[in-house]
N, C-alpha and C positions, 0 to 999 in steps of 0.2 A: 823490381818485383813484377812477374807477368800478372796476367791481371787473371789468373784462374788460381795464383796463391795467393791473389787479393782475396777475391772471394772467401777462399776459404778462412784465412785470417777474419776478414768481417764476421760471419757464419760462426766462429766459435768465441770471437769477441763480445759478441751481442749476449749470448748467451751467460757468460759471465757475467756480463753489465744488464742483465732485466732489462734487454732490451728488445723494440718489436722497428720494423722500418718498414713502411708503406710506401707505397710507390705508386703514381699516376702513368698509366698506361702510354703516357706521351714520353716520360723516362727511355735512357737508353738500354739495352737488350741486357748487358750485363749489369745492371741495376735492379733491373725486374727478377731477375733470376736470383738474386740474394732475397731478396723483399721478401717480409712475411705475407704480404699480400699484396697485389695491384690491382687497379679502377679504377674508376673517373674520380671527379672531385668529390662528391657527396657520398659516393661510396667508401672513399678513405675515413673521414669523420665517423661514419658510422661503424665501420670495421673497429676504427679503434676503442670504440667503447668494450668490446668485447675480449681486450687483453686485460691482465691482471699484470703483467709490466708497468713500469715504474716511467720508462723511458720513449718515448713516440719520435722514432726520426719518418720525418716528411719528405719523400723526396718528389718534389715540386715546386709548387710558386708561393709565394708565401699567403694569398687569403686560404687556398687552402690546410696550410699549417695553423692558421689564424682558426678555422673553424674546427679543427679538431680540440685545439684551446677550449676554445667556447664549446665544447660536448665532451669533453674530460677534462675540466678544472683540475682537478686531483693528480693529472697526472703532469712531469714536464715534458713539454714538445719542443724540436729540433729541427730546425730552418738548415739545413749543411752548408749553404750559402744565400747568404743576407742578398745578394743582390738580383736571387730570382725573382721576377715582379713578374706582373698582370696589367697588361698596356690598357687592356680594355676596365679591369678593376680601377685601376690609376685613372680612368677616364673621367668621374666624376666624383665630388668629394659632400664630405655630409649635411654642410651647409646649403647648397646647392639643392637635395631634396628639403632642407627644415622650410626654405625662402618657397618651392615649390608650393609645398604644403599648406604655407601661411596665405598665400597669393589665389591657390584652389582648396580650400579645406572638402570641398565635399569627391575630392579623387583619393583615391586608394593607393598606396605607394606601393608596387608589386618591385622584386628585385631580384635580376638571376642569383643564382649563387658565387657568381663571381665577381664578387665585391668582397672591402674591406668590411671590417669587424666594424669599424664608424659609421659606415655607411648602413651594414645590415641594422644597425640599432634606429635606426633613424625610419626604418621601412614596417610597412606591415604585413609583409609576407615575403618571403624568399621561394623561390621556382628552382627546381633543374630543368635542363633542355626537355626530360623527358613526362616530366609530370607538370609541366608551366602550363598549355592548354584545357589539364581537367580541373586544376588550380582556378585558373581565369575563370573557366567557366564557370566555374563554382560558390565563383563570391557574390556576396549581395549586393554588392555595387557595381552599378554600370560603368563608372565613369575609372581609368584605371589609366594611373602613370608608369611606364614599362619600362625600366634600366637594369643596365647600363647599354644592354645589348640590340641596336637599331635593327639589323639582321631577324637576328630573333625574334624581335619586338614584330617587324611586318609580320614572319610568321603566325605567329600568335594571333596579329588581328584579319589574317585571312581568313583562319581557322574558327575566329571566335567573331563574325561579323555585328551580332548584337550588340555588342557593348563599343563602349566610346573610350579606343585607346591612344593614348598620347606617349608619342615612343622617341624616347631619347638619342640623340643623334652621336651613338657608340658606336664603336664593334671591335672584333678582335683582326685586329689586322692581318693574321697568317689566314684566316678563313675569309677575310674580306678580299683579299689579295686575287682569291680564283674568279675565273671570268666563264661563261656561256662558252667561250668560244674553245676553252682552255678542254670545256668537257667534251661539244661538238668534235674539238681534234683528237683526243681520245677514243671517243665512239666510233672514229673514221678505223681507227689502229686495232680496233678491239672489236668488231661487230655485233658479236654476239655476248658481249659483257654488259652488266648489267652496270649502276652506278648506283651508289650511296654516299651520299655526303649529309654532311653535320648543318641542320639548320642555323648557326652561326653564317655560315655561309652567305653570299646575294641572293634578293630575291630571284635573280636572274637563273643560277644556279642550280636553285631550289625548286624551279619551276619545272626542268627538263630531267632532273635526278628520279631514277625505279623508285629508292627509298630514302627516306630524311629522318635520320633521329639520331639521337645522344651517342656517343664515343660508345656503352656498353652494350646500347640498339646496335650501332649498327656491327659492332663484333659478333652479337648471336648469329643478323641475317648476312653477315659474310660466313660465319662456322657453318651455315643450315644450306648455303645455296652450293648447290653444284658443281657451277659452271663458273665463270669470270667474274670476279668483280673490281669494277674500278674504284678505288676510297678513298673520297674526296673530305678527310681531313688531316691532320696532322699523320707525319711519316712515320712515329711511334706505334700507329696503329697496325700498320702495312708489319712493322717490325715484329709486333708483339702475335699478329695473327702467323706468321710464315713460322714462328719458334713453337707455338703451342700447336699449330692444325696447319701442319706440311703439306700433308693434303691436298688442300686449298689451293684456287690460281687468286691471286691477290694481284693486283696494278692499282699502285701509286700512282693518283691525280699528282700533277705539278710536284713534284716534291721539292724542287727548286723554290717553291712558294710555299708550299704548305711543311715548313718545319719553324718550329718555336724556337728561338735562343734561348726564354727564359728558361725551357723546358730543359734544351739540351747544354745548360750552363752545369748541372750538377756531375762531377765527375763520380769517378769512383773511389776513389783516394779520397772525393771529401765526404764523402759516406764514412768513412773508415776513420778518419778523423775526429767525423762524430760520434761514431764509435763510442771510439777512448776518450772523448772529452777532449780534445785539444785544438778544437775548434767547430764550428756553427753557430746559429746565433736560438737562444733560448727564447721561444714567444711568450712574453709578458703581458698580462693586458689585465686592467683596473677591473675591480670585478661590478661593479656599476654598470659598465661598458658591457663586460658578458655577458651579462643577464638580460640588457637593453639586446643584444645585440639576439640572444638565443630567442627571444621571444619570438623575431620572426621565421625564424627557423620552424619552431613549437606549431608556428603558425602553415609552416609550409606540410607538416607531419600531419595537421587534421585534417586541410583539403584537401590534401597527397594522397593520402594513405585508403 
């Protein structure tokens, strides 16, 4: 079957089965294009709260499947393959902040959002890329332990010099991967293109990029800019802007480096499987855990917001 009778097969399956399917903007082109909606990680969790579907397929990594769990209990949600992980989420486990905690009680466990549902419970507040700075700044503790994400964690404490942050020695390796030199050779090709990349990124990276913010940041200030931009994160992005705003001159940073396996493990076939039910794996989680785990969330929504 070509894969534009896929589509269509998923698109009127769905429909029959109460179903919604979300999609992370790092997803590939014809995956997005079924999707009842695509965005970054935190934006899928919240989208979903807003269907009345019965069914949530996730296509992504699995904490993000994990957190729409935990913001719509009620509904079931659909991993289409169990083996999409999060290298950097898998980087550190719950024990690991309990022992922290025990060892400095008077630090504050802040935690991107890209962690396990164990880990978030264990934290007292959750960050996305784009709200972790007013988050930080916001809290009433000085003292602040910053995971999973190293990368990030510098940023945050360039940004937020007053406070005393202790930053976990993470990161997502497809964004760790790029180098200064990777963008200097770029800049040489491109002159007149501007650069944005995802503060995940090195500090090194970070330092000589136009603009630094989140997967949905920097989609706006690529749709709003003119002229070139180089996009220094994940090659979903470069994908998903060329299909929506043609437009647009988009140049892919390193693509060689900057592409996720986890990301681009989910086919389309196994969308459509999960579909009809004949395969994915259904996120379960104790609801003890949810609740431990929403709370930081809850917690990320009052500084946040």
């Amino acid at each position: 079957m070509d894969k534009k009778a896929l589509q269509s097969l998923i698109l009127s399956e769905k429909k029959q089965r109460d179903t919604v399917i979300l999609a992370h903007t790092y997803q590939a082109p014809e995956i997005i294009d079924i999707a009842d909606f695509a965005g970054d990680s935190y934006a899928l969790s919240v989208e979903a709260q807003k269907y009345d579907a019965k069914r949530i397929i996730v296509c992504g990594v699995r904490f993000m499947a994990e957190t729409v769990k935990i913001l719509s209990p009620e509904k079931t949600v659909i991993l289409p393959v169990s083996q999409a992980s999060c290298p950097m989420a898998d980087n550190i486990t719950p024990q690991q902040v309990i022992d922290f905690k025990e060892k400095h009680p008077d630090y504050v466990a802040v935690a991107y959002v890209n962690t396990t549902a164990q880990v978030k419970a264990q934290v007292d507040v959750c960050v996305t890329s784009s709200s972790v700075i007013k988050i930080v700044k916001g809290l009433e503790q000085d003292k602040i332990l910053f995971l999973p994400d190293g990368n990030l964690g510098a940023y945050v404490a360039k940004h937020v010099p007053e406070k005393e942050i202790v930053i976990w020695d993470g990161c997502c390796p497809v964004h760790d991967g790029v180098t200064a030199q990777d963008v200097i050779d770029a800049k040489a090709k491109h002159p007149n293109a501007v650069v944005a990349v995802h503060p995940e990124c090195k500090p090194e990276v970070v330092e000589i990029a136009d603009m630094v913010g989140s997967t949905s940041e920097i989609i706006k200030y690529a749709k709003a800019h003119e002229g070139e931009v180089i996009i220094g994160t994940e090659r979903g992005v470069v994908d998903y802007l060329e299909e929506k705003n043609p437009q647009g001159k988009y140049i892919q940073l390193r693509a060689d480096k900057l592409t996720c396996k986890d990301m681009k493990i989910t086919r389309l076939q196994d969308v459509y499987q999960s579909v009809i039910g004949i395969s994915g794996e259904k996120i379960e989680m104790d609801e003890d855990l949810r609740i431990a785990a929403k709370r930081s969330i809850d917690n990320m929504l009052k500084y946040g917001g």
